[in-house]
DRENMAR-725659 format. One record per residue (C-alpha): x, y, z. Coordinates in steps of 0.05 Angstrom, whole numbers. Layout:
BEGIN
<<X Y Z>>
...
% end
This chain:
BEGIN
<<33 350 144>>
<<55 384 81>>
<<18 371 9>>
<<58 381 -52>>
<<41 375 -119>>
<<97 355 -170>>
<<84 375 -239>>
<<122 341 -294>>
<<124 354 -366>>
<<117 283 -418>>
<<142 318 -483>>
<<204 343 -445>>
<<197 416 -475>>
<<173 386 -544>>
<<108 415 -523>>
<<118 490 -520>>
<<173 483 -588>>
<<113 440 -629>>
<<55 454 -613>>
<<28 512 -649>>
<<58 468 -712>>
<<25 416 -700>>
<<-40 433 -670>>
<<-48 509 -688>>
<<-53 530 -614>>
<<4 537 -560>>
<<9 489 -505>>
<<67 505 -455>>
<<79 422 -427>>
<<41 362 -431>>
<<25 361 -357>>
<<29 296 -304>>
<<16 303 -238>>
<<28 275 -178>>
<<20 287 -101>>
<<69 286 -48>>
<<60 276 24>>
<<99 250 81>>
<<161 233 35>>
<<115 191 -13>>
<<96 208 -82>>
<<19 181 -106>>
<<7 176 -186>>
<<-55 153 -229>>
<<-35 112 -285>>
<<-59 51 -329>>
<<-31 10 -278>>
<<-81 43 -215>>
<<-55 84 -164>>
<<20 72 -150>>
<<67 109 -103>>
<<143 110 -99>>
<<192 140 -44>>
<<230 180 -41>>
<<187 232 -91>>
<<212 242 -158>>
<<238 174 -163>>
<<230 98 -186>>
<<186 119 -247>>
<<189 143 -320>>
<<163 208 -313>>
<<231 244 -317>>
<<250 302 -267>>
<<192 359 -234>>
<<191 412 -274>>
<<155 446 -209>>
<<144 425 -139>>
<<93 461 -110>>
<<69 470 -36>>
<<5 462 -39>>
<<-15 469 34>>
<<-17 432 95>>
<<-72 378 109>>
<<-101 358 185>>
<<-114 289 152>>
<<-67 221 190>>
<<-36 178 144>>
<<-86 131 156>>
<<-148 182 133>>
<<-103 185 63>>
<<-102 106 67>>
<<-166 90 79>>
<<-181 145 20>>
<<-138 114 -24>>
<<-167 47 -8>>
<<-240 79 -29>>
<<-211 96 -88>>
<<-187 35 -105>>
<<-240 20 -157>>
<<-260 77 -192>>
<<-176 96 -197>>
<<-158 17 -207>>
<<-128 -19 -269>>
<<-165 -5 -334>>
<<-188 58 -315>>
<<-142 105 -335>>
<<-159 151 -392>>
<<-115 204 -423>>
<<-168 258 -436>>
<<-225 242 -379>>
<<-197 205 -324>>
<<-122 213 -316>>
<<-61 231 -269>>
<<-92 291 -259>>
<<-161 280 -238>>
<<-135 230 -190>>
<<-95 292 -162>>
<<-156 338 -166>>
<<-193 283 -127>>
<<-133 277 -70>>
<<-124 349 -60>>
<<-197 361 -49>>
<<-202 311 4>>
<<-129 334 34>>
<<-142 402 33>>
<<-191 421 -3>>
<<-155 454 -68>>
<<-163 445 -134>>
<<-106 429 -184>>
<<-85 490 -231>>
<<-142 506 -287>>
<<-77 512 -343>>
<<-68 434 -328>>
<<-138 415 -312>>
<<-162 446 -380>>
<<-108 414 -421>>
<<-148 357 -449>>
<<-207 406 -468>>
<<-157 455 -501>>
<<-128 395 -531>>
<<-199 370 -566>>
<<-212 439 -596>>
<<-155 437 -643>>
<<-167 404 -706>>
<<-113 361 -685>>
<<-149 343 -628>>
<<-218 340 -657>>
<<-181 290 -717>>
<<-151 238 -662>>
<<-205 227 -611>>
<<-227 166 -646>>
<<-165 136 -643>>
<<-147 161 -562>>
<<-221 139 -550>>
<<-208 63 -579>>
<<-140 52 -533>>
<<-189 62 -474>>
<<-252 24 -496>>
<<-267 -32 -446>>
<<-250 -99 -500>>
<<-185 -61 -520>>
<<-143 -80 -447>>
<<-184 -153 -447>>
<<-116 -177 -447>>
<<-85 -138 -394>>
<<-44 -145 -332>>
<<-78 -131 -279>>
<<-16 -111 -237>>
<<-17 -44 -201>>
<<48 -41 -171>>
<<62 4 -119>>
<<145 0 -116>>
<<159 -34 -177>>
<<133 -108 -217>>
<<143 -160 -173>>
<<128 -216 -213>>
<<186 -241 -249>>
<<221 -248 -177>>
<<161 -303 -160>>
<<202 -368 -147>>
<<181 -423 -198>>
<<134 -475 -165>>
<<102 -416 -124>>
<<54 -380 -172>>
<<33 -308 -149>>
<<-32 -284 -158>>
<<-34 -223 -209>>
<<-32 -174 -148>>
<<-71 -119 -144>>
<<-31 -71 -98>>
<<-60 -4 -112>>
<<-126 -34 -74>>
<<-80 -66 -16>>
<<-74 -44 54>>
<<-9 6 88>>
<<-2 21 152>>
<<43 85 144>>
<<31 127 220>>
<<105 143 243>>
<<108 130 322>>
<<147 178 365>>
<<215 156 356>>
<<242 173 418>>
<<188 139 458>>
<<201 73 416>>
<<270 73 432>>
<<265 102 502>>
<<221 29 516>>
<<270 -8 478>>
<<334 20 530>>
<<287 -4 590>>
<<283 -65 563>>
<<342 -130 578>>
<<370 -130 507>>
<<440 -124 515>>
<<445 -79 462>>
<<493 -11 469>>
<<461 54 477>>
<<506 82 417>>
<<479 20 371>>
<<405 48 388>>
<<423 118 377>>
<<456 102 311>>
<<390 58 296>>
<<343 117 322>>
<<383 161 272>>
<<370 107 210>>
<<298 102 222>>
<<292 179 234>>
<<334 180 164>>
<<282 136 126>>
<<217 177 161>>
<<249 239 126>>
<<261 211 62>>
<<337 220 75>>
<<350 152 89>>
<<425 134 105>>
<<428 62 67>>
<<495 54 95>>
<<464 44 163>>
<<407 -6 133>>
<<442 -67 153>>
<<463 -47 223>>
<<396 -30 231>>
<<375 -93 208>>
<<416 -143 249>>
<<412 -102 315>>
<<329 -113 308>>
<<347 -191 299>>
<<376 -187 367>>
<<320 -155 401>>
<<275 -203 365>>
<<320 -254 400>>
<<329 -233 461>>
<<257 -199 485>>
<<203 -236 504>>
<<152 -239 444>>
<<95 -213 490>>
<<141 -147 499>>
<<169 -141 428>>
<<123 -93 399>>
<<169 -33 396>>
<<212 -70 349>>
<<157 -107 308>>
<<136 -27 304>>
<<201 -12 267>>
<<200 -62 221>>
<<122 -47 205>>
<<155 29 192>>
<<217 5 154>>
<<195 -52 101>>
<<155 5 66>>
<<234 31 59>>
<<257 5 -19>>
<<332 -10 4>>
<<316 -33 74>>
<<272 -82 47>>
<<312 -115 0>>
<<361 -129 60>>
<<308 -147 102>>
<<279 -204 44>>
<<356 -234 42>>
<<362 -231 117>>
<<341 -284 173>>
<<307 -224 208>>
<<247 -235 157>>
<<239 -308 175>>
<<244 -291 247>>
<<187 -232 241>>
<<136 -262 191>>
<<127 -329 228>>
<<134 -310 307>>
<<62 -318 340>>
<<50 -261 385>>
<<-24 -292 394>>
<<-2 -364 419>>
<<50 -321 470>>
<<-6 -277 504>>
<<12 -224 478>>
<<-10 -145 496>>
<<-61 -117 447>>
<<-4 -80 416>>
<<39 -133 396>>
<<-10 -174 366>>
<<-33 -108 320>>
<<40 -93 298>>
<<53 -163 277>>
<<-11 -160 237>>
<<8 -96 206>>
<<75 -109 199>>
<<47 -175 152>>
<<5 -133 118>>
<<61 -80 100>>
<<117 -128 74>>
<<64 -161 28>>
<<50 -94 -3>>
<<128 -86 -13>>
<<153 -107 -69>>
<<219 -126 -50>>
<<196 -171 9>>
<<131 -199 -25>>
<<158 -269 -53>>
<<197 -286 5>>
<<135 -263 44>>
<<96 -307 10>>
<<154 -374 28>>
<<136 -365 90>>
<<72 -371 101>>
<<47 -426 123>>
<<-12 -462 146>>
<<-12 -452 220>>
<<14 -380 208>>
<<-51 -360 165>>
<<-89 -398 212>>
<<-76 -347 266>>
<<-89 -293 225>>
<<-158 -311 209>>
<<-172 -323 278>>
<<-152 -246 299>>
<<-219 -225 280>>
<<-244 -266 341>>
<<-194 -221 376>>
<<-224 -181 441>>
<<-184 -127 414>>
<<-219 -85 360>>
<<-158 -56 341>>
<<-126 -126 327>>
<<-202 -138 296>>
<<-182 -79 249>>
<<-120 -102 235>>
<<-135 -174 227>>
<<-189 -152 164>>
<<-140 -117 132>>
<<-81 -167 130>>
<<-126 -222 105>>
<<-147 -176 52>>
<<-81 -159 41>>
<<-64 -238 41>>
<<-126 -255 -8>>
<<-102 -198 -55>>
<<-24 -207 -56>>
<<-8 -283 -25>>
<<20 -341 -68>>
<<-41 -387 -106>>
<<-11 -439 -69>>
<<-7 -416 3>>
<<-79 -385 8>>
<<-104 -454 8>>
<<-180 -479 13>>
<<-175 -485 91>>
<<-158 -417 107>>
<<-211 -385 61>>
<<-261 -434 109>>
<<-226 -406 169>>
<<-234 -330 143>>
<<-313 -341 124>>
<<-318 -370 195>>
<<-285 -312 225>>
<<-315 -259 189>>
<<-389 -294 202>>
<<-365 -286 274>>
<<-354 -214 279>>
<<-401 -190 236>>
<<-445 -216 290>>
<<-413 -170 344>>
<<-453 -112 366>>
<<-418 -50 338>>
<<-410 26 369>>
<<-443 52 298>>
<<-402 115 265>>
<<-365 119 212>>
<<-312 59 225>>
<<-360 10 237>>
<<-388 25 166>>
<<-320 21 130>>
<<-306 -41 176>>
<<-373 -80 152>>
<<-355 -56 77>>
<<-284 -89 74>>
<<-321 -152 110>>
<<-368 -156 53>>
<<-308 -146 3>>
<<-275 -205 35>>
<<-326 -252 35>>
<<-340 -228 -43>>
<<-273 -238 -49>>
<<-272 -313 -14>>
<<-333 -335 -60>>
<<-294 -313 -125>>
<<-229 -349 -101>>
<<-264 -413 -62>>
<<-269 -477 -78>>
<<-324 -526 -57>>
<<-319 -523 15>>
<<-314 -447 13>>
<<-381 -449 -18>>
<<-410 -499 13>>
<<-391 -460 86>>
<<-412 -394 58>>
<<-489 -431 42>>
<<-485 -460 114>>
<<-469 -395 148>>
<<-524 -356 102>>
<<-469 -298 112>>
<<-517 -235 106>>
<<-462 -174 122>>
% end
């Protein structure tokens, strides 16, 4: 998988025409950075780490003034999002800084564990260059203050990934101040043609030339070329399937949709379209399910809660029986629907509606996560990540809970 790095310049040439005016000493750009990988472009900024597809887009950092191929990486998608996830603190809201810890370092930090570069020393020695001017040396105070820990007291703490979602929160359905940048994706493109080739062996009435147009759409959006023409096509021949396959067997569509919500423009059909209400609130568990199905609905939940376009009408939908199932998946047999299962509720905790994560499902999760905590483990390096999102959960439960989330946690004397 291919690393780039795209290099943009704030002053927009001001730099290199100003600066020896103003500071005595020549600066050529005042650099931000970003990296690019599998048609996705990740950014540090006040608001965390945020991404946007396709690269180059849906910010306000202007146009590259270089994209540069950086190298190839052996890491999955998933390696970059559980890194990203580990990140999530130390690169989350209200700790950005625009001399010490800043677009850049965030990039420094990503190609280092991608492939194990280092950013250019002319941008990674900007801010030091920067301080030894007089100019430099004169406004520290001041850049210092912006950052001091009192001065964003009064801060959102919204870390968007695709945009600010809340002003399209429905009033009588509060969202939570979401915290996206520390929020699940499941981003691992399947093998296209052995998706579809299941989907033709299965009874769905559907045309061969509708699934090779809808093949070519979600082959579009994997290569950041997406054909938005063919969104809504795409859209209303999964509704079918939906419809027509037996939910125990529907996990090669559910897979598709997991893929395509993280798509800006297919999502906003998707959140207008009865495909969403179909998808969010079918229970693969109750249907005995395969393994697989139950995962991709999970992930798939997970996913559209991250998206901004889908979030709020996400968050309609969910209801009490609905989040009742997907605390129970961590009681799965499954550990990859275990997997899952913890990161969906996190998701859920993080990104749901106030109103929908209600005091009985935040009983139902501390249950649940007492359970499988209790599970002997393999050891190795998932188990570890696996028991640290469980104790991030349950810290997460306890700040949220009411009474009876307390009062469960004291019974269980949780000790993860």
């Amino acid at each position: 998988m291919d690393v780039h790095l795209y290099i943009y310049d704030l002053s927009n040439g001001l730099a290199r025409s100003m600066s020896v005016a103003l500071t005595g000493t020549y600066f050529d750009a005042i650099y931000h950075t970003s990296v690019v990988l599998n048609n996705r472009e990740y950014f540090f900024g006040g608001s965390g780490i945020e991404s946007t597809s396709p690269p180059g887009q849906g910010h306000s950092y202007g146009t590259p003034i270089e994209r540069r191929k950086m190298g190839q990486t052996q890491k999955s998608i998933q390696d970059w999002q559980d890194f990203l996830h580990r990140c999530a603190e130390s690169y989350g809201v209200g700790k950005y800084h625009l001399l010490e810890h800043n677009c850049n370092t965030f990039s420094d930090y990503a190609l280092q564990f991608l492939i194990d570069q280092r950013i250019p020393a002319e941008i990674s020695s900007l801010p030091s260059a920067f301080l030894a001017t007089p100019f430099g040396k004169m406004f520290r105070p001041q850049i210092d203050a912006m950052y001091a820990p009192n001065a964003n007291a009064g801060a959102r703490t919204e870390a968007p990934i695709t945009g600010p979602t809340s002003s399209s929160a429905k009033e009588g359905h509060p969202v939570r101040e979401t915290r996206v940048s520390e929020a699940f994706q499941f981003l691992n493109t399947p093998t296209l043609a052995k998706v579809f080739g299941k989907i033709k062996t299965q009874e769905t009435g559907l045309s061969s030339d509708a699934l090779d147009n809808a093949e070519a759409y979600v082959q579009s959006v994997i290569s950041g070329k997406a054909k938005d023409s063919q969104a809504s096509a795409t859209s209303s021949l999964l509704q079918t399937y939906l419809e027509t396959v037996p939910l125990a067997d529907a996990f090669p569509g559910l897979d598709l949709l997991r893929l395509l919500v993280t798509n800006t423009y297919f999502a906003t059909q998707l959140a207008n379209s009865p495909l969403l209400g179909k998808s969010v609130t079918m229970s693969p568990s109750e249907a005995k399910a395969e393994t697989s199905t139950c995962s991709v609905h999970l992930k798939f939940l997970a996913n559209s809660l991250v998206q901004a376009k889908t979030r709020t009408a996400v968050g309609e939908l969910l209801d009490a029986g609905l989040l009742e199932r997907v605390a129970a998946s961590l009681l799965h047999d499954s550990p990859t629907v275990r997997s899952a299962g913890l990161k969906t509720i996190w998701n859920t905790l993080l990104l749901a509606p106030t109103d929908k994560v209600s005091e009985d499902f935040r009983v139902a999760c501390l249950a649940s996560v007492d359970a499988l905590s209790k599970r002997e483990g393999e050891g190795g390096q998932g188990e570890r990540e696996e028991r640290e999102l469980m104790r991030r959960i349950v810290k997460e439960l306890m700040a949220q809970g009411g009474m009876e989330t307390l009062q469960m946690a004291d019974v269980l004397e949780m000790d993860i």
